[in-house]
N, C-alpha and C positions, 0 to 999 in steps of 0.2 A: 611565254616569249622571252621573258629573263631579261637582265637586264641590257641595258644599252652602253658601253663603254665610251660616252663622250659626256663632259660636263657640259654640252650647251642642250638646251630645253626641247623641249619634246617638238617638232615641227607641227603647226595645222592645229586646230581647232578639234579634227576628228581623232585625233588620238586623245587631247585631253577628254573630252568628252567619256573615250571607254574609259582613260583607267579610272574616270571618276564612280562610271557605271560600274568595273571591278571594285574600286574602294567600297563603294556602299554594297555590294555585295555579300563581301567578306564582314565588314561594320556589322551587318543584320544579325550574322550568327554569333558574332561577340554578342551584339544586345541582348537577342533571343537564352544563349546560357546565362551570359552574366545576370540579369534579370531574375532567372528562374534562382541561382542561386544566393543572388543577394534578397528577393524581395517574401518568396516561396520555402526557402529550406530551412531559414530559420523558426518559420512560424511549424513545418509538418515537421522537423526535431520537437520541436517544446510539445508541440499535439501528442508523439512516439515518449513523454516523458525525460525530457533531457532538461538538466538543471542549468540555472542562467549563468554558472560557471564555464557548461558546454558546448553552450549558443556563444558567449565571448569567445571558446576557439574557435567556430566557426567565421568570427568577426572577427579575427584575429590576424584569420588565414591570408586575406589579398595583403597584409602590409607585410608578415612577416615573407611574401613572395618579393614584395618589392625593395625591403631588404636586403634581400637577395643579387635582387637587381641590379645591386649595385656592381656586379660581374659578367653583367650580361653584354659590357663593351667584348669583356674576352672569350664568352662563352656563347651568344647570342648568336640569333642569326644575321647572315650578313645579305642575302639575298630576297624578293620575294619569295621565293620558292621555299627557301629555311621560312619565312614567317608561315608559309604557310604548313609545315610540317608542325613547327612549335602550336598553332592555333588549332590543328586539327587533332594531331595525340591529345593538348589539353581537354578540348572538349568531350574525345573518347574516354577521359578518367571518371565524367559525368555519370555514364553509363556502369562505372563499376560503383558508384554507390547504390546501387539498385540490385547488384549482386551481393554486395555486403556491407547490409546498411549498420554497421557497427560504430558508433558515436565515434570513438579514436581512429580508425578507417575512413570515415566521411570527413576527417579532419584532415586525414594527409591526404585523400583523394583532394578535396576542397584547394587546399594550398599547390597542390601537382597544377590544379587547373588556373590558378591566380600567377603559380611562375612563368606558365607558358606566356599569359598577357605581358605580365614585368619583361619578363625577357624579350618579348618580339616589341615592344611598348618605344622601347630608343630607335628603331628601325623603321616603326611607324613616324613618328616626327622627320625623320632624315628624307622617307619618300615625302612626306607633305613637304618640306621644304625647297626637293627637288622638281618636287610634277606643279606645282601648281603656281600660278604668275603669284607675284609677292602683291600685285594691286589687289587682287581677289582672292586670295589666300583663306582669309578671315570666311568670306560668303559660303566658299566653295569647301573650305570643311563644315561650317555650319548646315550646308546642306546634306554630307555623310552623316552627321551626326545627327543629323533630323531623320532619317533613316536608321538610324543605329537607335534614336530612343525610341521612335512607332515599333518598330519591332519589339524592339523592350517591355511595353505597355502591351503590347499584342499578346505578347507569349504569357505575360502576367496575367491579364486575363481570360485567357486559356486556361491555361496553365489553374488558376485557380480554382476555375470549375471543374476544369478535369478531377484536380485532386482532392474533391468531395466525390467524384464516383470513381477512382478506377485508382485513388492510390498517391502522395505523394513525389515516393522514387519513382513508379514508371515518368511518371512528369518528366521529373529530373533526366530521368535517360534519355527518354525522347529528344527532350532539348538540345542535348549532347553531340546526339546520333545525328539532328539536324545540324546545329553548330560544325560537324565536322565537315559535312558535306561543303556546304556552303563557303569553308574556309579553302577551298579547293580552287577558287577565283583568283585570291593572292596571287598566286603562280605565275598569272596571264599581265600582271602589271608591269608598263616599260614606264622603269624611270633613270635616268642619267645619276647612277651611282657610279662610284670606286669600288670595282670589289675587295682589291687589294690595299683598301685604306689601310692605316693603324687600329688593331684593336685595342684598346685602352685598359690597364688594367683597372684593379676597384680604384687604388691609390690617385692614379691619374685623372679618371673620372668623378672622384671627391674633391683634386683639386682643381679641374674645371668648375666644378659649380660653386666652388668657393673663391674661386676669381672674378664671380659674376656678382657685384655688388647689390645691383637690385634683386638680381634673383634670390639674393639671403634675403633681403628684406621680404619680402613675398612669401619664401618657407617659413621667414620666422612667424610670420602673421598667420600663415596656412597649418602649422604646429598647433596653435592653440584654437584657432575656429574649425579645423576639421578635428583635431584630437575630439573637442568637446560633444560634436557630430559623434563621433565613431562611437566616444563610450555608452552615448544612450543609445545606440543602435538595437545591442542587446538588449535596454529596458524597453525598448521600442514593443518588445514580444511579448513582455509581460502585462503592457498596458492593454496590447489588443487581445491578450489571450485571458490573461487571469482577472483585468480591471472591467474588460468591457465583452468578454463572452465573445468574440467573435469568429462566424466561420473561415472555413477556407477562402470560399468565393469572398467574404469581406474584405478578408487583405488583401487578396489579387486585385479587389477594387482600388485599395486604396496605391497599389502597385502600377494599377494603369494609369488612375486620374497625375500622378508623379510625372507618371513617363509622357501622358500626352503634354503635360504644364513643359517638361522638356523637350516634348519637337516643334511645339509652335513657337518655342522661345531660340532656340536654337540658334538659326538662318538670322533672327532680330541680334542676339549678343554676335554675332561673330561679323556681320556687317558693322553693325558700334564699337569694334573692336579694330576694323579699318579704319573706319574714320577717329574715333577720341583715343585708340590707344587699350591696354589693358588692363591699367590701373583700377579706371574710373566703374567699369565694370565690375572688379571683383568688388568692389565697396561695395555698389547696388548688393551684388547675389549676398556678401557675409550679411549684414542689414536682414535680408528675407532667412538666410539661414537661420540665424537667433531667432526671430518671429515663429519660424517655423515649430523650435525646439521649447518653446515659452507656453507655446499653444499645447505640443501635445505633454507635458507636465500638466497639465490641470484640465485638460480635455473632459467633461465626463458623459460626453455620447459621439457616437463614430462621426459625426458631423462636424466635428472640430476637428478629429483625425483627414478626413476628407479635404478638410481647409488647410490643412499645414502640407499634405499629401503635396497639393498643389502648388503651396509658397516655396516648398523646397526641389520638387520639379524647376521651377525656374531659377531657385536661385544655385540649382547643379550645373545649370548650364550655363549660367554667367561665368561659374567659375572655372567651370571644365575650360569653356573657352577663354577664358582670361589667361587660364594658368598656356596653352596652347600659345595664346596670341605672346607671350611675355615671353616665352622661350625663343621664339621667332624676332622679337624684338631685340633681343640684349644676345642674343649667340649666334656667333657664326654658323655656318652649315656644317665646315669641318666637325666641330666641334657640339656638333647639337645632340648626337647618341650619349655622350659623355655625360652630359651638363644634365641631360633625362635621365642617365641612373646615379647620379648624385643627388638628385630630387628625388626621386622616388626612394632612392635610402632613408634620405633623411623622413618621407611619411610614412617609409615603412617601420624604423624604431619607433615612432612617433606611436603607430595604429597598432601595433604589436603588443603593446602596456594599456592605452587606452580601454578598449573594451575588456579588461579585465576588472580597471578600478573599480567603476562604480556595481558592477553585478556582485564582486566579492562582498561590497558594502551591504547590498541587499542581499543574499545570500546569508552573509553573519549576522543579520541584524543590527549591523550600526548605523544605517541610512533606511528608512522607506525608501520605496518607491518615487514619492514626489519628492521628498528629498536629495535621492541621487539625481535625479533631472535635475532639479536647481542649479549642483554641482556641475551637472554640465554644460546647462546653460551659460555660469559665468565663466567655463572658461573658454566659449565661443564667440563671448560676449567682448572677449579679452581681445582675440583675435577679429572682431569687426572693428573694435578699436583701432588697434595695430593697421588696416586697410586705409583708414578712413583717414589716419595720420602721413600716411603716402599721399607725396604731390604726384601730380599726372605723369613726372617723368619717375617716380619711383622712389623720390628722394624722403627720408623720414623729415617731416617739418616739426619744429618744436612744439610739445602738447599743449603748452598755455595760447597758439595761436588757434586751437581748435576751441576754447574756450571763450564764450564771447564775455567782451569786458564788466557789464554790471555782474558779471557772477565771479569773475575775479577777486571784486574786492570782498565778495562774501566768506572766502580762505577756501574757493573750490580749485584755486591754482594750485595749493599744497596739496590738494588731493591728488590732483594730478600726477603733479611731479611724487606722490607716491606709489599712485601708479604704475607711472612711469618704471621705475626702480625695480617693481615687482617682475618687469618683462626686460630690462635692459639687459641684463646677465646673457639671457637665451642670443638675443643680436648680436652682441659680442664677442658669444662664442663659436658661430656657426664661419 
C-alpha cells in the first residue's frame, strides 16, 4: 500500500491493528535469520574447524554493518517497500552460505546480511514512531518483539535439531529462504512518513546523536556493557564446544531457553518503559547482563549455561527496549533515522575490535579461557556501573552518591573516584 503522505496518524483502530499484524510479520523472519545466525552458526563453524579467530569475524560482522550504518541516512531505505527489498536480498545472502560455505565467504555473506538490518534499522524506529500512539508505544512494540523473540527460540530449536541430522548450512539457508518470504509484508505497511524528507549524510547523522546529551550518556554506558558482552560471544563457543562437549541440539537449547526468557519479558520491559521511563530499565537488564557473563566464566555443566541462557534473554530485552524507549524519549521524529545510525556507529566500532580481543588472547596463549571471561566480565561490569549512575531522567549523578556513607569513610570513595577516571575520558569524547 506505501506510504501515506500526511503527518497526521493512521485513522481507526483497524488500520493500527494490521500494520501491527504486518510489523510482526516481517519481525518473525528478522528473528527466525538473525537467531540462526547469531545463536547456530557460530557453534556448526567451530564444529567444520574454524579457529576462535574466525568465529570473532563472524561476531564481528553485525557491528562492523552497523558501522556502516552510519550512512544509511543517505543510502537507506526510505520507503517500506525499500525496507522490504533491504530485508529480503539480506536474508537471501543466508542461502549463499550454503553454496559456499568458505570461512572468508560466510564472513562477507554474514556482514551483507547484518547491513541489510543496519541500514533498514533507522526506518524501522521512524515507522514506530510514526504508527503507533506515543501512550502505547512502549507495549505495542513490546508486543512485535515478543513475536520477533518466539520466532527466534522457535527457529533455534529447530534449527538445532535439524543440524545434527541434515547439516548446519542447509539450516542456515532454509532460514534465509524463510526470512525472505516473510519480509515480503513490509511492503503492505501505512505509515505517515515524508518520503521526500532530508537524507542525512554520516557527518549529519554523528552530529545528531551527539547533540543528544543523554543519549551519549547511554552509548557511553552501552560501549562498555555490550563491548564486554560481545567479546565473550566468541568464548561463548569454546566453552560449550571444547569445555563442556556439547551437541548441536544443546546449544539450540540453550538458544531457545534465551529467546523464550526474551518473549515473556518483552510486553513486561516495554510497558515499564511507559510508565518509569528508560533509564530504570536498562540498569535492571546491565545488572542481569554481568550475572549472566559471571556465570557462564566458571559454568562447569550445561546447567549453569542454561541459567545464564535465561538471565541474559531478559536482560536483552530490557535493553533492547530501553535503548528503543530512550530514542523515542530524547529525539524528535524528524530526527530519529539520524540519531539511530549515529548509535549504531558508534556500537558498531565498539563490536568490530571487541570480539577479536579476547579470542586473540586465547588463541596466543596469553589469557585461558576463564581468564578472558573475567576480562570481560569487568568490562560490563564497568558498563552496569555507568547505568546505575544515571538518574531516571538520564543525568550522570556523582559516584560517591552511589556509595553509601559508612563505606565512605572506609577510602571506598577514592576508589571511586578512581574509577570514575578510568571511564570519564570515553563521556567526554563522545
Amino acid at each position: 500500500m506505501g506510504i501515506i503522505g500526511s503527518a497526521t496518524a493512521l485513522p481507526g483502530s483497524q488500520a493500527l491493528r494490521r500494520n501491527v499484524l504486518l510489523d510482526l510479520i516481517s519481525l518473525v523472519g528478522v528473528g527466525i535469520t538473525a537467531s540462526v545466525v547469531l545463536s547456530l552458526l557460530p557453534g556448526v563453524a567451530r564444529h567444520a574447524g574454524l579457529d576462535p579467530v574466525g568465529i570473532a569475524l563472524l561476531a564481528a560482522a553485525p557491528f562492523m554493518a552497523n558501522l556502516l550504518g552510519l550512512f544509511a541516512g543517505r543510502f537507506g531505505p526510505r520507503t517500506p517497500r525499500g525496507m522490504t527489498i533491504f530485508r529480503a536480498t539480506g536474508a537471501l545472502l543466508l542461502v549463499g552460505m550454503f553454496l559456499m560455505p568458505i570461512p572468508v565467504v560466510m564472513a562477507a555473506l554474514a556482514t551483507g546480511y547484518w547491513i541489510s538490518l543496519a541500514f533498514s534499522s533507522p526506518l524501522q524506529q521512524r515507522m514506530w514512531g510514526a504508527m503507533y500512539p506515543t501512550s502505547e508505544r512502549g507495549r505495542l512494540i513490546g508486543i512485535v518483539s515478543t513475536g520477533k523473540a518466539a520466532a527466534a527460540g522457535a527457529a533455534v530449536l529447530v534449527g538445532g535439531i535439524l543440524a545434527d541430522q541434515v547439516g548446519g548450512m542447509l539450516v542456515v539457508a532454509f532460514a534465509g529462504a524463510v526470512g525472505a518470504v516473510l519480509a515480503l509484508s513490509s511492503k503492505r505497511i501505512e505509515v505517515p512518513l515524508e518520503e521526500d524528507a532530508p537524507r542525512p549524510s554520516a557527518r549529519e547523522s554523528w552530529a545528531v546523536f551527539r547533540s543528544r546529551p543523554v543519549l551519549r550518556q547511554v552509548a557511553a554506558a552501552q560501549a562498555f556493557y555490550g563491548g564486554g558482552l560481545i567479546a565473550a560471544g566468541p568464548l561463548y563457543a569454546l566453552v560449550q564446544v571444547d569445555r563442556l562437549q556439547l551437541s548441536m541440539a544443546e546449544i539450540g537449547l540453550l538458544g531457545i531457553l534465551g529467546a523464550v526468557a526474551t518473549t515473556l519479558s518483552c510486553v513486561f520491559w516495554g510497558s515499564m518503559a511507559d510508565r518509569r521511563g528508560s533509564i530504570p530499565i536498562m540498569r535492571i537488564g546491565s545488572a542481569m547482563g554481568l550475572v549472566s557473563i559471571v556465570i557462564y566464566t566458571f559454568a562447569p555443566a550445561v546447567g549453569f549455561l542454561m541459567a545464564a541462557s535465561i538471565i541474559v534473554g531478559i536482560a536483552n530485552a530490557a535493553t533492547d527496549m530501553g535503548l528503543v524507549s530512550v530514542i523515542a524519549e530524547e529525539v524528535p521524529q524528524e530526527d530519529r533515522a539520524a540519531a539511530v545510525s549515529g548509535l549504531n556507529a558508534l556500537t558498531g566500532a565498539r563490536g568490530m575490535f571487541a570480539p577479536f580481543v579476547a579470542s586473540i588472547a586465547v588463541q596466543s596463549g596469553i589469557l585461558s579461557l576463564t581468564g578472558a571471561l573475567v576480562l570481560c566480565a569487568a568490562a560490563t561490569g564497568i558498563g552496569a556501573l555507568m547505568y546505575i549512575r544515571l538518574s531516571q531522567a538520564g543525568v550522570p549523578r556523582p559516584w560517591s552518591e552511589l556509595v553509601p556513607a559508612p563505606f565512605l569513610s572506609l577510602g571506598i570513595g577514592r576508589g571511586v573516584r578512581r574509577a570514575r577516571a578510568l571511564v570519564a575520558g570515553v563521556v567526554t569524547s563522545l
